[in-house]
C-alpha positions as CSV (number, residue, x, y, z in Angstrom):
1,X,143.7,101.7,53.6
2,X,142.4,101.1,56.8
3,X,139.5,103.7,56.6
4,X,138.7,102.0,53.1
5,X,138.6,98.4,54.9
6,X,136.6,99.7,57.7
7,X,134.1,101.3,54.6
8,X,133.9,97.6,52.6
9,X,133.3,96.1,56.1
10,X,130.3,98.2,57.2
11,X,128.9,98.2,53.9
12,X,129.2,94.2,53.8
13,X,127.2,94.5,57.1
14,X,124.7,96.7,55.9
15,X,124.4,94.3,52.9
16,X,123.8,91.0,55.1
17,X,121.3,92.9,57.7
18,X,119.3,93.8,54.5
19,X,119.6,90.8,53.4
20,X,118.3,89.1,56.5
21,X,115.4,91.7,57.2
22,X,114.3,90.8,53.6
23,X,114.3,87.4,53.5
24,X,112.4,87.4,56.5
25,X,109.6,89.6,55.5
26,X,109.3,87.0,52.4
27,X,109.1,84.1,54.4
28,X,106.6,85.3,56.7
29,X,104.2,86.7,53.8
30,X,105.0,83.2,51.8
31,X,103.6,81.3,55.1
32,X,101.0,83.3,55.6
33,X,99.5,82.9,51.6
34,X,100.9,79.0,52.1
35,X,98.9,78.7,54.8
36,X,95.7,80.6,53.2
37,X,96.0,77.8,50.4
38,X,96.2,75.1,52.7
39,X,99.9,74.5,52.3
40,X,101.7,72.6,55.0
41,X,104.7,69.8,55.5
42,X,104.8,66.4,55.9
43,X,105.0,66.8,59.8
44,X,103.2,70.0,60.3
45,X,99.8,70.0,62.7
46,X,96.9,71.3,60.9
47,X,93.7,72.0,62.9
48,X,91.7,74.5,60.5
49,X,92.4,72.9,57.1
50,X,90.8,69.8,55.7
51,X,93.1,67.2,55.1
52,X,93.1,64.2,53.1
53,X,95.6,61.5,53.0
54,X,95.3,58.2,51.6
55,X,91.4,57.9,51.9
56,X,91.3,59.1,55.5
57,X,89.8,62.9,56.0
58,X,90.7,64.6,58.8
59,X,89.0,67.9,60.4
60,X,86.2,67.3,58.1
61,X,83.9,68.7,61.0
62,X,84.9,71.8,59.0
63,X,83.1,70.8,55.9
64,X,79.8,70.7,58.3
65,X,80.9,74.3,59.8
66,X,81.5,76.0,56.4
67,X,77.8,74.3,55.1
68,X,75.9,75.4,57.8
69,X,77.7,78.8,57.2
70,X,76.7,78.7,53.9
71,X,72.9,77.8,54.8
72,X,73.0,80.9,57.1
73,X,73.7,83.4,54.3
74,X,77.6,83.9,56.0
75,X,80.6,85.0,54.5
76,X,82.9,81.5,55.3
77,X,86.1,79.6,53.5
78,X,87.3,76.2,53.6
79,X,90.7,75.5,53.1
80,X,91.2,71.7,51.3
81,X,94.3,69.8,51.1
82,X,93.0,66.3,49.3
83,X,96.6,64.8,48.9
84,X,98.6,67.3,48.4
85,X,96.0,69.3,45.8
86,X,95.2,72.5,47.5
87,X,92.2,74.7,47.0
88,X,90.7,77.5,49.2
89,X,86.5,77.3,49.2
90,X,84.6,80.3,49.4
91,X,80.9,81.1,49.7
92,X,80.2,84.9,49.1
93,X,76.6,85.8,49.6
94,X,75.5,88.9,47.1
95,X,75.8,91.4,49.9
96,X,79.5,91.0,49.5
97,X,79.9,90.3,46.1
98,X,83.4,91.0,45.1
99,X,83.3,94.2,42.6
100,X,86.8,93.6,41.5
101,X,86.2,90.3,39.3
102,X,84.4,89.6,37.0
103,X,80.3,88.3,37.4
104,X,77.2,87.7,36.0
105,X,73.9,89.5,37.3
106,X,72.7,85.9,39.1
107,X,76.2,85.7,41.2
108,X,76.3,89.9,41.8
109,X,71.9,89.0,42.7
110,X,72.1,86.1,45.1
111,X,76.1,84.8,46.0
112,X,78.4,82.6,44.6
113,X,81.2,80.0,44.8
114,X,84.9,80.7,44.7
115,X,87.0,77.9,43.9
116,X,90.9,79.8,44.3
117,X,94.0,77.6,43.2
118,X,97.4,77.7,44.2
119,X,98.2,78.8,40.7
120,X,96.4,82.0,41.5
121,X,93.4,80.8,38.8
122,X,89.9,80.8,40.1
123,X,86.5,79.8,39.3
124,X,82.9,81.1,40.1
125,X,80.2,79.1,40.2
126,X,76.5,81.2,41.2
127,X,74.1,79.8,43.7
128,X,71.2,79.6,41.1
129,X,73.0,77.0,39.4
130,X,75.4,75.3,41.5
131,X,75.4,74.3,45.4
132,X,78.9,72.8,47.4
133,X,77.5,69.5,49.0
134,X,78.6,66.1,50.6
135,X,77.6,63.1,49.1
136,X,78.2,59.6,49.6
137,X,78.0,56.3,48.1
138,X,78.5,52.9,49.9
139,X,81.4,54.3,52.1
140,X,82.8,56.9,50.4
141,X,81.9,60.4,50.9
142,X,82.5,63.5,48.3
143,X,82.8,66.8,48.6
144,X,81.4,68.3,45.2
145,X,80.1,71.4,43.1
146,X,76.4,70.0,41.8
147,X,74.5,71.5,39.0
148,X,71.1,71.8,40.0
149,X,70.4,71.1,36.5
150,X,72.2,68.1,36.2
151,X,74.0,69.5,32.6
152,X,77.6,69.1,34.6
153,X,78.9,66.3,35.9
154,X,79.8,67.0,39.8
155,X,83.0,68.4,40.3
156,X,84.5,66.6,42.9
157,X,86.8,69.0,45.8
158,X,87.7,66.1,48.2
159,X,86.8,62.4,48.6
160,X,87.6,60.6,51.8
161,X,86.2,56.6,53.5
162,X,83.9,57.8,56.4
163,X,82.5,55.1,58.8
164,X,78.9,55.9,60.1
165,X,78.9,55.1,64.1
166,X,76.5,52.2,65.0
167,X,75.6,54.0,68.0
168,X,74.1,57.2,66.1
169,X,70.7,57.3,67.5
170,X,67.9,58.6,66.2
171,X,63.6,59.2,67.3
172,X,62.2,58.4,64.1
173,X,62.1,56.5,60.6
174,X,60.4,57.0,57.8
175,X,59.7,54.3,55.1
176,X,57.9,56.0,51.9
177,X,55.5,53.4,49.9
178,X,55.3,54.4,46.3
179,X,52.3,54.6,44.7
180,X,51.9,51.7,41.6
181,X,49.6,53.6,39.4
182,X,52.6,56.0,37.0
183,X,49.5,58.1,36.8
184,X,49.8,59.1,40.6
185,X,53.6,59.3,40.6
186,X,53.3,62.8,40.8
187,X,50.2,63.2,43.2
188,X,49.8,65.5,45.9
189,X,47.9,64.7,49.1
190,X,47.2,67.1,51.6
191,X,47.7,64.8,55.4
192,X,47.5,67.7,57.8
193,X,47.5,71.7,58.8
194,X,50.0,72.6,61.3
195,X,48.4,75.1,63.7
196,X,50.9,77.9,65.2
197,X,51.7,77.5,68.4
198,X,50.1,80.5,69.9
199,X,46.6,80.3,67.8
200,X,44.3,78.0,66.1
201,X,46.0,79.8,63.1
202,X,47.1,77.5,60.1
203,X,51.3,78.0,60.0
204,X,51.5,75.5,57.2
205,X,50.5,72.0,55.8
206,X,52.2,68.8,55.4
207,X,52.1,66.8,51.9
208,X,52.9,63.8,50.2
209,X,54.1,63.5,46.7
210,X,53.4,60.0,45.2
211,X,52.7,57.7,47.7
212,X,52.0,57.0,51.2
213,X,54.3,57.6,54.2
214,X,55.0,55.1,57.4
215,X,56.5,56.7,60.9
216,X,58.3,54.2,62.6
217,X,59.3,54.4,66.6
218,X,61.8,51.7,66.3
219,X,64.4,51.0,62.7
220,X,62.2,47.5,62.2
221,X,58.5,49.5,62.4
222,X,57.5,47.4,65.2
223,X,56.1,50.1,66.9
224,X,55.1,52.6,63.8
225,X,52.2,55.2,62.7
226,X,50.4,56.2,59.4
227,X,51.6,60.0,58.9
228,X,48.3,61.2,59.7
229,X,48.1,59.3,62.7
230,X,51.7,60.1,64.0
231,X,50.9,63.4,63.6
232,X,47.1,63.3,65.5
233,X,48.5,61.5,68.2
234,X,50.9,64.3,68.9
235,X,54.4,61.3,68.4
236,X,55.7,63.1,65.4
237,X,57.8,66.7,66.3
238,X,58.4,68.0,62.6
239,X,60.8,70.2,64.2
240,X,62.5,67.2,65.5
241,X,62.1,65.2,62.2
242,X,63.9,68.2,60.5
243,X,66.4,69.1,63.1
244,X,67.5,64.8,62.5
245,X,67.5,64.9,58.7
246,X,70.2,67.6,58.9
247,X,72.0,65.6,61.2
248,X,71.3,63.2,58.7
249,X,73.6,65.1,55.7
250,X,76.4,65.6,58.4
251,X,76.4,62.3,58.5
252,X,76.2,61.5,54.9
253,X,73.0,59.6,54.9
254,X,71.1,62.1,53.0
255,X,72.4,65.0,50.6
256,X,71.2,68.1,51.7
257,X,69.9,70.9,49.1
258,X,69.8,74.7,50.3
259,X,67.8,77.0,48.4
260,X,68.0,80.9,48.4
261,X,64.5,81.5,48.8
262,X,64.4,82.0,52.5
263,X,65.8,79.3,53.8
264,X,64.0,76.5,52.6
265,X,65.7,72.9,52.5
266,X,65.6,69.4,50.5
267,X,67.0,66.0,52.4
268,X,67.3,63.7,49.4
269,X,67.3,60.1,50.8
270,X,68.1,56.8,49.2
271,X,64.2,55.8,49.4
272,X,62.8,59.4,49.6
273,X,62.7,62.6,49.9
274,X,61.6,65.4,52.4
275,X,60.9,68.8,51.6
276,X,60.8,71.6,53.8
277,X,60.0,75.1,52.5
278,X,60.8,78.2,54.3
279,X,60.3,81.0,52.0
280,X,60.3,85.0,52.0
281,X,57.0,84.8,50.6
282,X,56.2,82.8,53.6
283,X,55.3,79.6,52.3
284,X,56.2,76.8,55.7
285,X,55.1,73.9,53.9
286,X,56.4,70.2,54.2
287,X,56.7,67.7,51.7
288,X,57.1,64.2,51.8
289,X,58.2,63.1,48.4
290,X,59.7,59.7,46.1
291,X,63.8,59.6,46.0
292,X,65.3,62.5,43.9
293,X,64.6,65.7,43.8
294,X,60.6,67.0,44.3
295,X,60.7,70.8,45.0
296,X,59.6,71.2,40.8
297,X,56.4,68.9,41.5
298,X,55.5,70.1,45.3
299,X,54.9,73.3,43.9
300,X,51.4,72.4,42.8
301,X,48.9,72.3,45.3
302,X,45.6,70.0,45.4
303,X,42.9,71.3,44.8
């Protein structure tokens, strides 16, 4: 009897060591996919996920990281937790198309957008059709999947209130004055040729796109420049101009288009738009364009 006892006792031992070693192993892999879907507890600290609660965002620095990402051509995830919705972001360039799933030649030819739910479900959105931007409106600012060909209505992957800082500083402003005459809504007038900066070599042209542009020094044009003439006089840096509109979409003042031509980027302002190609073709060219978007109409050239 005693031997039998001992016997039940180590095997009711083995039984609760098991038992232990198991549930451990689950509970570590069901963090780790938690944690992959942006799953976390009332009290937890989060630093890499994007979390929304009652209007305010935090970490939404993240959101800027994974779009510049994205604009580089990188492999990068964001992880959203919009009150208590979770969904996992992903941007996969065609390089590293995923050859398990399921895609169409335009996603397998130039990247796509993975939206993966909790639930397991997924959904692919390809980069000729669709672009992951920030938006904003009044105060609020959205996280969204935008059809480029406006047939979708934007599918929206956080929203949070976002106050812009007073103190954001800035070099220039641009006020665009739209040309009356519907017949020269669409014009395109060549203002200058950028010489490189080693040679008297042309590296590319600035335009406008249905009306005139004004360059001011100060936000109330005291101190402000015709295009052409900010340009002559050496005060206007495009590079600076650039580098500020995409400080700009950060910011939520302008929404930002990337396009995977080379590189080559749209800053779509309230009053206007500015266009700044960077193709693999090797077209530089800078546009300075009416609100919405003007990359279908600054492809033609004046004669």
């Amino acid at each position: 009897m005693k031997e039998k006892g001992k016997f039940v006792t180590l095997i009711a031992l083995i039984f609760i060591v098991l038992s232990m070693l198991f549930f451990t192993v689950y509970y570590t892999v069901e963090q780790k996919g938690s944690k992959a879907l942006g799953v976390i507890g009332e009290q937890e600290e989060v630093n890499d996920i994007v979390v929304v609660k009652k209007k305010i965002g935090k970490n939404v620095n993240l959101i800027d990281d994974f779009l510049k990402g994205v604009e580089k051509d990188e492999a990068v995830n964001l992880v959203l937790d919009d009150n208590n919705s979770k969904t996992v972001v992903k941007y996969i360039p065609a390089s590293k198309a995923e050859k398990d799933i399921e895609l169409n030649e335009d996603a397998k030819k130039y990247g796509y957008y993975k939206l993966l739910y909790k639930s397991g479900k997924y959904e692919i959105y390809e980069t000729t059709h669709y672009v992951v931007k920030l938006t904003s409106k009044d105060e609020k600012v959205s996280l969204v999947v935008h059809s480029y060909l406006g047939d979708k209505e934007d599918k929206v992957l956080c929203e949070y209130d976002r106050e812009i800082s007073t103190d954001y500083s800035r070099k220039y402003w641009i006020k665009f004055i739209d040309y009356k005459d519907i017949e020269d809504e669409n014009k395109v007038e060549k203002i200058a040729d950028i010489p490189k900066a080693s040679s008297s070599e042309i590296d590319y042209s600035v335009f406008t796109l249905g009306g005139r542009v004004e360059i001011g020094f100060d936000k109330d044009f005291i101190d402000s420049l015709t295009l052409e003439e900010a340009l002559e006089s050496g005060r206007l840096d495009l590079e600076e101009l650039i580098e500020e509109a995409r400080d700009d979409s950060t910011h939520s003042l302008c929404d930002l288009v990337n396009y995977n031509d080379g590189g080559s980027q749209e800053f779509c302002y309230p009053t206007y738009t500015l266009l700044k190609y960077n193709t693999l073709a090797g077209k530089k060219d800078v546009y300075f364009g009416h609100k919405g978007i003007i990359s279908g109409f600054a492809k033609y050239r004046p004669k």
